[in-house]
Backbone as CSV, one residue per row, in Angstrom:
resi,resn,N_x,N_y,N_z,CA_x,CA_y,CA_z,C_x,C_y,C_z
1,UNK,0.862,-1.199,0.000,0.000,0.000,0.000,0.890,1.238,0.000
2,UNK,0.836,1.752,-0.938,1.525,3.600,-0.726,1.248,4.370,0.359
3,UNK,2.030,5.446,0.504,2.322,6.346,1.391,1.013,7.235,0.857
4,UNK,0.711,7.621,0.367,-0.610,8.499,-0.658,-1.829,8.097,-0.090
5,UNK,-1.844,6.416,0.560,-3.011,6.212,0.820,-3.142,6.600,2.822
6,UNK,-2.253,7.255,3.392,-2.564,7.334,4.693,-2.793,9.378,4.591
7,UNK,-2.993,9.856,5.700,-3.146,10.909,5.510,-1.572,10.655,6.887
8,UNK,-0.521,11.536,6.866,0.602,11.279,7.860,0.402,12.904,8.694
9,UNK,0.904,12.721,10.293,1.050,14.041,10.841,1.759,13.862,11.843
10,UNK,2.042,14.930,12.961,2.782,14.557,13.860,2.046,14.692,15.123
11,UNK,2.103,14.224,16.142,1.692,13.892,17.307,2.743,14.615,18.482
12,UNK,2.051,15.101,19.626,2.704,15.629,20.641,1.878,15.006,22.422
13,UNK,2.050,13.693,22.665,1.586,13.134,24.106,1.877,13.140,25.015
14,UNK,1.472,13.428,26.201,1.861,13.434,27.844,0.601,12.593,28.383
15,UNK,1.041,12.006,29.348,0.031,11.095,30.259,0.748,9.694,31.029
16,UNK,0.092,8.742,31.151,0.903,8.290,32.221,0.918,6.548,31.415
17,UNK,2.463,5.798,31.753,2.910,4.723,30.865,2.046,3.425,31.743
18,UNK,1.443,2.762,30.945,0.172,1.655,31.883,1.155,0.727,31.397
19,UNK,1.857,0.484,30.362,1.939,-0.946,30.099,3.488,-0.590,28.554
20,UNK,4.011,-1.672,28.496,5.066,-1.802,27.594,5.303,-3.094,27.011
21,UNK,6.137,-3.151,25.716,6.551,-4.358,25.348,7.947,-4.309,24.823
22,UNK,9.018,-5.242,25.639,10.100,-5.019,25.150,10.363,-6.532,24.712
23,UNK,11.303,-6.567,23.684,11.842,-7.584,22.733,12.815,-8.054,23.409
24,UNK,13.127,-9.451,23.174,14.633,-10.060,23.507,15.164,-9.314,23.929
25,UNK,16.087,-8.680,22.873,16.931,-7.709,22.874,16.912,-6.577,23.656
26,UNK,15.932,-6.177,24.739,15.637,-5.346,25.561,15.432,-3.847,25.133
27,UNK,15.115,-4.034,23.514,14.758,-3.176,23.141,13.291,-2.872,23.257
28,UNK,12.508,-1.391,23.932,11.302,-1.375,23.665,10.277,-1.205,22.840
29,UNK,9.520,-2.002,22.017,8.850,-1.938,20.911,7.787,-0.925,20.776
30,UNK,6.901,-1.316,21.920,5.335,-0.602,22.099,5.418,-0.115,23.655
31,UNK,4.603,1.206,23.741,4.009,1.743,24.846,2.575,2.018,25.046
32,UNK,2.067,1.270,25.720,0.949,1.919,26.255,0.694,3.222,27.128
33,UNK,0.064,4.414,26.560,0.370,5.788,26.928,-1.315,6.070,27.430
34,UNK,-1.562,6.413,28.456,-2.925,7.089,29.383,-3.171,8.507,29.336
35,UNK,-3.846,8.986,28.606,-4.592,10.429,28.980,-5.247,10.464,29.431
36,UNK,-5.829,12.083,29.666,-7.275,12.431,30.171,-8.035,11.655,28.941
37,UNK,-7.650,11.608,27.817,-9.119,11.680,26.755,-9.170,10.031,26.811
38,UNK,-8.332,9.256,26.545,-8.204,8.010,26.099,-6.755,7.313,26.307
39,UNK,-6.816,5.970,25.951,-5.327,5.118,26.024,-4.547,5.205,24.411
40,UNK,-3.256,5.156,24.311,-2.952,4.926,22.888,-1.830,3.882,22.899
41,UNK,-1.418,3.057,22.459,-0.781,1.992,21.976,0.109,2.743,20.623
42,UNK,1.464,3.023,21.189,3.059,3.717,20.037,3.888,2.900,19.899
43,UNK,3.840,2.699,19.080,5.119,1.757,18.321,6.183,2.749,18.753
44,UNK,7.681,2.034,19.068,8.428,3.246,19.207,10.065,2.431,17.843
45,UNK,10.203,3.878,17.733,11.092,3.536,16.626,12.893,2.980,17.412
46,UNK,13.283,1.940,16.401,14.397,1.657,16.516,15.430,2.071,17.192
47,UNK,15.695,3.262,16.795,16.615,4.434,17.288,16.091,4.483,18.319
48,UNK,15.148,5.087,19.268,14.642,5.265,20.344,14.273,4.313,21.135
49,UNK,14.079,2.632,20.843,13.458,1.663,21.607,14.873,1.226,22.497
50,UNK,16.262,1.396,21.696,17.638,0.910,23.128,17.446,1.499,23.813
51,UNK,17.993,0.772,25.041,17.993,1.532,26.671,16.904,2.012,27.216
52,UNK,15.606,2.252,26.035,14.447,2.960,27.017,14.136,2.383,28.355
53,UNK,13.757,0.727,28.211,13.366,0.333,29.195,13.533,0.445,30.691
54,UNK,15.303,0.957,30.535,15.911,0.880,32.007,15.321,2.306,32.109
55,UNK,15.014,2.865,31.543,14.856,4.639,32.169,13.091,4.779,32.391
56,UNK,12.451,3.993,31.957,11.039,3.872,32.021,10.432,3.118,33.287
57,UNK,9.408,3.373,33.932,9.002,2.560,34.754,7.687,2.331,34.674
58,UNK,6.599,1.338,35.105,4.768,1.508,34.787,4.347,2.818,35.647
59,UNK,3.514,3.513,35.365,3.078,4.632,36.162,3.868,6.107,35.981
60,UNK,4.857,6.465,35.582,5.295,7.333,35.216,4.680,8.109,34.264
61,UNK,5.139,9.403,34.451,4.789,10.335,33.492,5.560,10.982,32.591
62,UNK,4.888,10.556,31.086,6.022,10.945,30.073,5.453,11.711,29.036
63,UNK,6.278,11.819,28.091,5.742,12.814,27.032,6.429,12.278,25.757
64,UNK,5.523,11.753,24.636,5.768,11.371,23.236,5.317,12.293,22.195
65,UNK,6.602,12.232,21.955,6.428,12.728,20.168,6.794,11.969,19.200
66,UNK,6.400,12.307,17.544,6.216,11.560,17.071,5.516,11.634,15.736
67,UNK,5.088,10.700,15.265,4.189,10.568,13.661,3.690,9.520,13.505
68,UNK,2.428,9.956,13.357,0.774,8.874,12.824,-0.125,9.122,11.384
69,UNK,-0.221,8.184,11.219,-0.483,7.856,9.652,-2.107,7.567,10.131
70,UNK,-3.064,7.659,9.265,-4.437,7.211,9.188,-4.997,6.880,7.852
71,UNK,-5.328,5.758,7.674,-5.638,5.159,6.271,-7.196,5.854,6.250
72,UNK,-7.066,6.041,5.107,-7.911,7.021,4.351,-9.362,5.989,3.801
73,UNK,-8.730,4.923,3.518,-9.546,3.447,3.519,-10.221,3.096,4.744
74,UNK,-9.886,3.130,6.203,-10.772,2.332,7.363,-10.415,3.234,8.275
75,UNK,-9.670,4.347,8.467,-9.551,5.257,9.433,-8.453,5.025,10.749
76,UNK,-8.030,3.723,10.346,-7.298,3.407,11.429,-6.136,4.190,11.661
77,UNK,-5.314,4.157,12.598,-4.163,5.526,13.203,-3.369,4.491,13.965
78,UNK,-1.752,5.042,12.943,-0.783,3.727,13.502,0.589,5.065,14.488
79,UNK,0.495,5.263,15.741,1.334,5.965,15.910,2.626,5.666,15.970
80,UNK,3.894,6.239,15.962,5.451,5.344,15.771,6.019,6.953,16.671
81,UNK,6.644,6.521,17.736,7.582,7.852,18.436,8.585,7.434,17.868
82,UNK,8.827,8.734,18.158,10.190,9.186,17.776,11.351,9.753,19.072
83,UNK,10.630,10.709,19.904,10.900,10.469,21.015,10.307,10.480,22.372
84,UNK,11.206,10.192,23.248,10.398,9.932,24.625,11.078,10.484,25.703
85,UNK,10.279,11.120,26.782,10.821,12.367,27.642,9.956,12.047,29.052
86,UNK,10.922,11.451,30.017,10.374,11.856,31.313,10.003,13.278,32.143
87,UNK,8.383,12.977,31.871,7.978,14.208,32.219,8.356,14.593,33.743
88,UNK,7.854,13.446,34.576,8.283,13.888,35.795,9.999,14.243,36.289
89,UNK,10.820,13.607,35.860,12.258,14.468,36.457,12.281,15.882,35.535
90,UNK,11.807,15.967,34.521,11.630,17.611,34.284,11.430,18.565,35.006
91,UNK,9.584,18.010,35.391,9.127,18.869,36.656,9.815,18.753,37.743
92,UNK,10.419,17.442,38.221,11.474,18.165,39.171,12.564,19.032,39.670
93,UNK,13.448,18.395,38.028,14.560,19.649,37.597,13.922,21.058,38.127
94,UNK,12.758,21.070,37.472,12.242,22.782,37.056,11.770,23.279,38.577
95,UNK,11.541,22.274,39.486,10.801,22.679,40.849,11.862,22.924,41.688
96,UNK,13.179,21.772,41.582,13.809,22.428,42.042,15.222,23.745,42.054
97,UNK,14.820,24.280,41.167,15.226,25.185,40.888,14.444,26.729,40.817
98,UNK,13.015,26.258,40.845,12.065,27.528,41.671,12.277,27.625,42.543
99,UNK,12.049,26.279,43.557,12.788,26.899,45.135,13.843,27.209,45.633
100,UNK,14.969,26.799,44.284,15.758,27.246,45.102,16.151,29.324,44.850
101,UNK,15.328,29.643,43.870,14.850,30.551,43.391,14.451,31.338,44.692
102,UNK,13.150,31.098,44.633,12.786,31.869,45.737,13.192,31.954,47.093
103,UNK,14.147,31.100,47.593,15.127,30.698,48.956,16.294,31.980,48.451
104,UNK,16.455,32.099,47.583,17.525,33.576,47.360,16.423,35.044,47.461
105,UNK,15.448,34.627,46.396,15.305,35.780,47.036,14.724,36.146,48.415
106,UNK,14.015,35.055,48.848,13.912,35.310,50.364,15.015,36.153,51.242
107,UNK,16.418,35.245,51.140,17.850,35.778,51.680,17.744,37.159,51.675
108,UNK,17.250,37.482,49.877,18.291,38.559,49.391,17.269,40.150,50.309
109,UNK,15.911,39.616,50.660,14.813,40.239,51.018,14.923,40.305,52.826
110,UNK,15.538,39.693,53.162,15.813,39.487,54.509,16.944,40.680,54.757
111,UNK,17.832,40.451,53.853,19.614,41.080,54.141,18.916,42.762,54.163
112,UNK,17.859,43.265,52.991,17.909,43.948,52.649,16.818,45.042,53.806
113,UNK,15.997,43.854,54.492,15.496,44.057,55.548,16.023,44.618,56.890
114,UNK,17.357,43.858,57.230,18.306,43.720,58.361,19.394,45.139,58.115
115,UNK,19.441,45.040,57.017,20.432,46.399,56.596,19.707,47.454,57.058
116,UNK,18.580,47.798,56.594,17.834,49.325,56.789,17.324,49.466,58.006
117,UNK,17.326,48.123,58.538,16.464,48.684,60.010,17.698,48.988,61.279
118,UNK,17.524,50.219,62.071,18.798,50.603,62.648,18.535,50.050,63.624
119,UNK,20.060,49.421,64.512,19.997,48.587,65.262,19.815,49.182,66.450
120,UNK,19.336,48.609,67.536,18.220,49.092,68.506,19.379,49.388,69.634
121,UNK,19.091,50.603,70.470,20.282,50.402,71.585,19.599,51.154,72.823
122,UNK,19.744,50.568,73.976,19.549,50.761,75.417,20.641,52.130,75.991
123,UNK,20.055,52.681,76.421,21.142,54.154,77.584,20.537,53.984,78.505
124,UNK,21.964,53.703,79.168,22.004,53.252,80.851,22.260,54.396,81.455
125,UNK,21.818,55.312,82.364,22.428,56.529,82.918,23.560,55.779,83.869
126,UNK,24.743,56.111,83.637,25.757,55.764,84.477,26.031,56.399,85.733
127,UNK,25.554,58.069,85.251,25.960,59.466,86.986,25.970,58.883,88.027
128,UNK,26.830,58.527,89.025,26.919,58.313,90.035,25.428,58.288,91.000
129,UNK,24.980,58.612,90.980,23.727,58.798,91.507,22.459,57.477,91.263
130,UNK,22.497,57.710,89.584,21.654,56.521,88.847,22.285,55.682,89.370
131,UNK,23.523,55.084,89.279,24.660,53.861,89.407,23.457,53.178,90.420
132,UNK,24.279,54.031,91.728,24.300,53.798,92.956,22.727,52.984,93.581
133,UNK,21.630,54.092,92.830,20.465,54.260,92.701,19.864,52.325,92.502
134,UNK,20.787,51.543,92.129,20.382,50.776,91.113,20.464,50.413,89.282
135,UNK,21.181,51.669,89.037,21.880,51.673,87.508,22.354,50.154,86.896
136,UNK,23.414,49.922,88.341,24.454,48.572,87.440,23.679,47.515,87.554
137,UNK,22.909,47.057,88.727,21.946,46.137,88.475,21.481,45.923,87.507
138,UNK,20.260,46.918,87.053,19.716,47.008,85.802,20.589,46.921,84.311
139,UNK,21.950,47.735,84.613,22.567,47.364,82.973,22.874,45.934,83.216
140,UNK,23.820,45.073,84.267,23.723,43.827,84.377,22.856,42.797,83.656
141,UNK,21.110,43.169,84.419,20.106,42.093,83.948,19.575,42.444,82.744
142,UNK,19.836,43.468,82.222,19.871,44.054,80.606,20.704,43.213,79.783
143,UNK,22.155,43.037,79.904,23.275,42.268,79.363,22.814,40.884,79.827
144,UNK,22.158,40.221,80.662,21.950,39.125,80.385,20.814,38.576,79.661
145,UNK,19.750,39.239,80.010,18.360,39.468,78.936,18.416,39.339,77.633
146,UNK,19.134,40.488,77.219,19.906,40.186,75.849,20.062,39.403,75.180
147,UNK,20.806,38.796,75.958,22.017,37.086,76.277,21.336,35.961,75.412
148,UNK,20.685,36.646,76.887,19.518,34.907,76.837,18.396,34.989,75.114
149,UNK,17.968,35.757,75.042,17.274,35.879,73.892,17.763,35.967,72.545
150,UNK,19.223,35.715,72.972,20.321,35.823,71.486,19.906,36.690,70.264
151,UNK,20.064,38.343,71.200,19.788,39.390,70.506,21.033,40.371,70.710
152,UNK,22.715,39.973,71.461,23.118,40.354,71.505,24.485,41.200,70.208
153,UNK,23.894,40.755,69.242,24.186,40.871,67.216,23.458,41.967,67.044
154,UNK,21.790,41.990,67.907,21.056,42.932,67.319,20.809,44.146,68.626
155,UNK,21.185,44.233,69.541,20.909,45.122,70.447,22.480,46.020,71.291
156,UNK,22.433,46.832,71.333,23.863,47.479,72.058,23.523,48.251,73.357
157,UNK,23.921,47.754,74.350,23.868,48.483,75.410,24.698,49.205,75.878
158,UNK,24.374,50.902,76.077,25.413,52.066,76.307,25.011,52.882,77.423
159,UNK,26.282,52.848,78.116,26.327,53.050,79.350,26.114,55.216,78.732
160,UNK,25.857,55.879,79.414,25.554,57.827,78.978,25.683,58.508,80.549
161,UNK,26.292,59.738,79.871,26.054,60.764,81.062,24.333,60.623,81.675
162,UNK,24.829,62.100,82.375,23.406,62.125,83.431,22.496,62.517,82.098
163,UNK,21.234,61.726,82.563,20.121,61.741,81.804,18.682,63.195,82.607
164,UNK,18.933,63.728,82.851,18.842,64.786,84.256,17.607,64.195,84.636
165,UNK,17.091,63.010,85.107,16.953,62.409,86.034,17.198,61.533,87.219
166,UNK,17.826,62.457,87.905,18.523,61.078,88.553,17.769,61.194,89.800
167,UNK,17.151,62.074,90.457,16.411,61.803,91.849,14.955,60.569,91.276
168,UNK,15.161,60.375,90.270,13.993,59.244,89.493,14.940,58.033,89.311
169,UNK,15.992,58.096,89.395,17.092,56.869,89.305,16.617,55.733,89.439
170,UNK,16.942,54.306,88.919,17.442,53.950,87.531,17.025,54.722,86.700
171,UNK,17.592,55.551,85.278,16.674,55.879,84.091,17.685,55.163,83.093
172,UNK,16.288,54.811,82.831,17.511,54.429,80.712,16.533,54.598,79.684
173,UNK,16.718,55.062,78.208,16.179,54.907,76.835,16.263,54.070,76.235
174,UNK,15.246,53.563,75.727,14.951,52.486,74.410,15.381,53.308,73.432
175,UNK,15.820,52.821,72.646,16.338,53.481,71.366,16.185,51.922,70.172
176,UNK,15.767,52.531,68.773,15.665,53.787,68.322,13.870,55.110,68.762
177,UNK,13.286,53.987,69.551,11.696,55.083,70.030,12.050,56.039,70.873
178,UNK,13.423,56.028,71.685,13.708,56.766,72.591,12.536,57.280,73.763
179,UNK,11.906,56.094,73.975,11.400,55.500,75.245,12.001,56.248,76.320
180,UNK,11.890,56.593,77.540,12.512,56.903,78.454,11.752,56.038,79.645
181,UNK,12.343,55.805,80.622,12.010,54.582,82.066,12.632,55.660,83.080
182,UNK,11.916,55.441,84.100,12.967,56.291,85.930,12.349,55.226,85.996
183,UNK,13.120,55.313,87.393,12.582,54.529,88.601,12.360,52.894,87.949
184,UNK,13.503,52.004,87.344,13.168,51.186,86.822,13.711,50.061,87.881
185,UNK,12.809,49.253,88.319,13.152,47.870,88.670,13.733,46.722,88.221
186,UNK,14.760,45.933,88.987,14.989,45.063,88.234,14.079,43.946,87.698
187,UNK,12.888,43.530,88.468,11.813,43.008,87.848,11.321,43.241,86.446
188,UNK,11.690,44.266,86.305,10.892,45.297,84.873,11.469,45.189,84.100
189,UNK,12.570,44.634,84.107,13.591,44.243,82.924,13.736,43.377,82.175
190,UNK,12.914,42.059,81.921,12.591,41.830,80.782,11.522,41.770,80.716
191,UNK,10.680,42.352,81.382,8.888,43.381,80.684,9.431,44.240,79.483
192,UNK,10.713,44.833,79.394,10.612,45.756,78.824,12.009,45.498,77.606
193,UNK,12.731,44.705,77.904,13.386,43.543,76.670,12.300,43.128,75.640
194,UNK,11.182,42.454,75.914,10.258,41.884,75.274,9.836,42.489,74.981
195,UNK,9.084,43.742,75.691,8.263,45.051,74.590,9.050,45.877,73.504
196,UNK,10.027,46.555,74.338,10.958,46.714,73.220,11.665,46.351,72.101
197,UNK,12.717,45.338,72.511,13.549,44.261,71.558,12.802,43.601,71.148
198,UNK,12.062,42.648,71.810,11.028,41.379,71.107,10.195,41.696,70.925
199,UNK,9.334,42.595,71.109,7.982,42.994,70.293,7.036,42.422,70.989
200,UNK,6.574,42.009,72.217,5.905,41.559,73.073,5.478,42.310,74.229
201,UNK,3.876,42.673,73.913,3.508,43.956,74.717,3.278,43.324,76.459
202,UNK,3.025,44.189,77.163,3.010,43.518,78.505,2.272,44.546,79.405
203,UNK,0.955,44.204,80.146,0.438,45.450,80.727,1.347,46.243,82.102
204,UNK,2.421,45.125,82.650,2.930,44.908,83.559,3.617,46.458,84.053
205,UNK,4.086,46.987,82.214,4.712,48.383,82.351,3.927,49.748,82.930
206,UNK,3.049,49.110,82.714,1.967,50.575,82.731,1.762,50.860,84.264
């Protein structure tokens, strides 16, 4: 029968492999291929049938291309690939390389975050007076507060002249709100780590 009598075109399939037939020779002949619409049965060509088998498995998802003939006489449709493409390690390739995509720019959105925001710093009134008052206590359980919350990268504690409160002694500033505290307890000191530094309100201050 001539070539004249099929109508020939090319074919482009994805869906999932139900079934195969490989030869002696471990070459693969035929695939059974699953769509949404229907099943199709591909001859696969010569060139393409070595080695497929080891790279193929049942249930996978692949993608054929290719050329199908349809006799013009009974309508029948003989498909023959040409080639064959694991769809799924594609989509993996491609997935993982979105995430790792967006894991940079996350980074790059973080750095750019950490850069602009100015880093936060405590004033301890040191004047003899504050000190005495209770000052070093408080910078003490400040420096360990800190510590403990492993914010000492992000917080600086600075000891300052008289803050001209000192008959209100302890005083210190939150910074950058420049907060001001007298009369601060050591109790009150990480009420006010957490409101400040950590962002954790507390009625305790009021």
């Amino acid at each position: 029968m001539s070539r004249s009598e099929y109508l020939v075109s090319e074919f482009d399939l994805v869906g999932q492999l139900v079934d195969i037939i490989i030869k002696p020779d471990n070459r693969v002949k035929y695939l059974k291929l699953a769509t949404d619409r229907r099943e199709y049965w591909i001859k696969v060509s010569k060139q393409v049938g070595y080695n497929l088998s080891q790279r193929l498995k049942l249930g996978c998802k692949i993608q054929i291309q290719g050329e199908y003939k349809q006799s013009w006489k009974n309508g029948k449709v003989k498909y023959k690939a040409q080639a064959v493409t694991l769809v799924d390690r594609r989509e993996q390739e491609n997935s993982i390389q979105s995430q790792s995509a967006v894991a940079n720019l996350n980074q790059f959105k973080e750095q750019v975050t950490s850069s602009s925001k100015p880093m936060a710093k405590v004033l301890v009134c040191k004047k003899s007076t504050c000190w005495d008052r209770g000052g070093k206590a408080v910078c003490e359980l400040l420096e360990e507060g800190i510590r403990d919350r492993g914010l000492t990268d992000q917080v600086q504690i600075k000891t300052t002249g008289c803050l001209k409160q000192c008959k209100k002694g302890p005083n210190l500033v939150m910074m950058p709100d420049k907060t001001c505290y007298s009369k601060v307890q050591p109790k009150q000191v990480p009420l006010l780590i957490d409101k400040h530094l950590v962002g954790v309100e507390s009625n305790q201050l009021q």
